[in-house]
C-alpha positions as CSV (number, residue, x, y, z in Angstrom):
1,X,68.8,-27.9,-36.1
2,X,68.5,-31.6,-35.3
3,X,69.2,-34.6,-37.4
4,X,67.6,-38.2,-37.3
5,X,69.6,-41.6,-37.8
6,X,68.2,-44.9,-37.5
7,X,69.8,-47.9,-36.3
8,X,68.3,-51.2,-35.7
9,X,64.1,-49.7,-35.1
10,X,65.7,-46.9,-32.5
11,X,65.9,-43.2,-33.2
12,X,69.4,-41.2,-32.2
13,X,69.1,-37.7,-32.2
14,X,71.9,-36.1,-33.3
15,X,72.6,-32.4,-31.5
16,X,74.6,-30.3,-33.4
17,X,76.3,-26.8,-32.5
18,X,73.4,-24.7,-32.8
19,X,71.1,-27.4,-30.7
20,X,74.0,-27.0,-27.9
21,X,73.8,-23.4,-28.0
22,X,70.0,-23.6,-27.3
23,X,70.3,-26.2,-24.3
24,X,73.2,-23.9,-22.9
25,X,71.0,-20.9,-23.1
26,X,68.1,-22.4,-22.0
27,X,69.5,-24.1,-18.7
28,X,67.7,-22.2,-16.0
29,X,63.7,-22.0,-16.2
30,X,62.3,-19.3,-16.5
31,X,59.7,-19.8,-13.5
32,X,63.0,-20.3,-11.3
33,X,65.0,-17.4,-12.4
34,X,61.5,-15.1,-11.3
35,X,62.3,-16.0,-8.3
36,X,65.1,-13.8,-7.9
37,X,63.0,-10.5,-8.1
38,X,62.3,-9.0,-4.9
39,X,58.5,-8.8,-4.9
40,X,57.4,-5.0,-4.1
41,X,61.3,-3.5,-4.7
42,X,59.6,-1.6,-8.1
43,X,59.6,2.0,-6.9
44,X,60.7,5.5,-8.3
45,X,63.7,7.3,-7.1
46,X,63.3,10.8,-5.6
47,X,65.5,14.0,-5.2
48,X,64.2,16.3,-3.3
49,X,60.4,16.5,-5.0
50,X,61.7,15.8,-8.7
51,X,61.4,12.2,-9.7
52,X,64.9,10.9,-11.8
53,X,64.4,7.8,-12.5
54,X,63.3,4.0,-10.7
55,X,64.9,1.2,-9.2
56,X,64.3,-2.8,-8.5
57,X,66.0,-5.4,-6.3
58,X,67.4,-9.1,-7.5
59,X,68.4,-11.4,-4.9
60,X,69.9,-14.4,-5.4
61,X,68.1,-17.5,-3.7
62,X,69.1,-19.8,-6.7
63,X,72.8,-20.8,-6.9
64,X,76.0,-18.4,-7.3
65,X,76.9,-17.3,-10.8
66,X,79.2,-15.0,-12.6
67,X,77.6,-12.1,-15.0
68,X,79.6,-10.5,-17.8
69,X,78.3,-9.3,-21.3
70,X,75.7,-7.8,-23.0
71,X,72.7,-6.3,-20.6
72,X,69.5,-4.9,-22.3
73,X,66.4,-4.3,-19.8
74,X,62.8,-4.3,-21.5
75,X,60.3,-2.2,-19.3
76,X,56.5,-2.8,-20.9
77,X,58.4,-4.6,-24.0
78,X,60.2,-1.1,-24.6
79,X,64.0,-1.1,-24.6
80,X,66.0,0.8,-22.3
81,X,69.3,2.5,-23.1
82,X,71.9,0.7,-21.6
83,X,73.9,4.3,-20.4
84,X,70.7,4.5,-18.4
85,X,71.5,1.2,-16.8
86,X,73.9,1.0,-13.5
87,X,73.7,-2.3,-11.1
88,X,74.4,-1.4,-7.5
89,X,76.1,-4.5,-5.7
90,X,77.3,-3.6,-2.1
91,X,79.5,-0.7,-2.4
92,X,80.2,-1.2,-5.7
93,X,78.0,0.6,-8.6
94,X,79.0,-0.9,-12.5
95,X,77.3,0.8,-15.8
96,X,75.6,-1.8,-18.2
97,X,78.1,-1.3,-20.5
98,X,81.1,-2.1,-18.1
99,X,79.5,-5.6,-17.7
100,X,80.0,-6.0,-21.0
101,X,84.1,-6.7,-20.2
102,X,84.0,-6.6,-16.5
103,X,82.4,-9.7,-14.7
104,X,80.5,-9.3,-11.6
105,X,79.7,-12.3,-9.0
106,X,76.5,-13.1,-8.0
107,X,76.4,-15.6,-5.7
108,X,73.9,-17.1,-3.1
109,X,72.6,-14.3,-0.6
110,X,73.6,-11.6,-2.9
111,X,71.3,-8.6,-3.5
112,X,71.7,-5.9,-6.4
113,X,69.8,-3.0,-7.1
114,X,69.1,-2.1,-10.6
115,X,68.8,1.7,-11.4
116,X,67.5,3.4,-14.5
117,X,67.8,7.1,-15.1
118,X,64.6,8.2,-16.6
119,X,63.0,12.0,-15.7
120,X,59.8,11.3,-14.3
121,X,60.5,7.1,-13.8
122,X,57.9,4.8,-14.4
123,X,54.1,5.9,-14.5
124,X,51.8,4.2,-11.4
125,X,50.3,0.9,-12.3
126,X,51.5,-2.6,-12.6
127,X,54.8,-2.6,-15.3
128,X,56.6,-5.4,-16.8
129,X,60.1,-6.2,-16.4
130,X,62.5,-8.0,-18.4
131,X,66.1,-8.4,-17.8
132,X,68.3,-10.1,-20.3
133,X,72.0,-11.3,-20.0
134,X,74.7,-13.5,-20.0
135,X,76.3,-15.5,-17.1
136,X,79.4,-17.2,-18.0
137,X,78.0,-20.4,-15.6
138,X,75.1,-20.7,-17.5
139,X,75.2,-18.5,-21.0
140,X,72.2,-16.8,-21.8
141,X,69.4,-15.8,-19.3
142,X,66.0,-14.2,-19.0
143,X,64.2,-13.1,-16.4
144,X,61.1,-11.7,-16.6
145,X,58.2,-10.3,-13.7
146,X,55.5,-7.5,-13.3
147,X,55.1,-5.4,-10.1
148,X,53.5,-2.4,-9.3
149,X,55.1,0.6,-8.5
150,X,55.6,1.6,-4.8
């Protein structure tokens, strides 16, 4: 919520907290943090002929940041558990809900995969992504793409 004060024919905006947390939480654009999906990465994950689940890549072409906190992903506006969720980074493999107290760099040149466990993964066709989370940089971030399924 803002306030108006006048002073001398000029208008001063006054911010207050919950102005700040909207600035802080919308600091990135959303057209810039699309960026970071890696365009045809979409694609179901196979053992042996059964399909368990699907998987999409995020690199980091934007500037290094830290994540830690809540983690939701939205596939076709439909939220997905978070025990589903694990984040591969290198060697290292964190749950959804670990990033809730555990912090995990992501800086320039980085790649993760995101894996969800779901019997029979995503149906073929184009599908809607949305990640949600938290970087402790930048506070609140969305990013959002469609892809097909490879």
């Amino acid at each position: 919520m803002s306030a108006l004060a006048f002073k001398k024919g000029k208008v001063f905006i006054l911010l207050t907290t919950l102005d700040i947390d909207w600035c802080v939480e919308n600091m990135i654009p959303s057209f810039m943090l699309r960026q970071l999906y890696v365009k045809g990465s979409l694609q179901n994950i196979k053992e042996g002929e059964q399909i368990k689940g699907y998987s999409f890549k995020l690199r980091n072409n934007l500037g290094s940041g830290t994540i830690k906190g809540t983690l939701t992903i939205l596939v076709d506006e439909t939220p997905v558990e978070p025990e589903l969720i694990s984040i591969r980074k290198g060697e290292n493999e964190f749950s959804a809900k670990e990033l809730e107290t555990k912090s995990m760099p992501f800086d320039v040149g980085d790649e993760v995969t995101f894996i969800v466990k779901k019997e029979g993964g995503l149906q073929p066709g184009t599908h809607k992504i949305t990640i949600n989370s938290r970087t402790l940089e930048y506070g609140k971030i969305e990013i959002s793409f469609s892809d097909e399924v490879s």
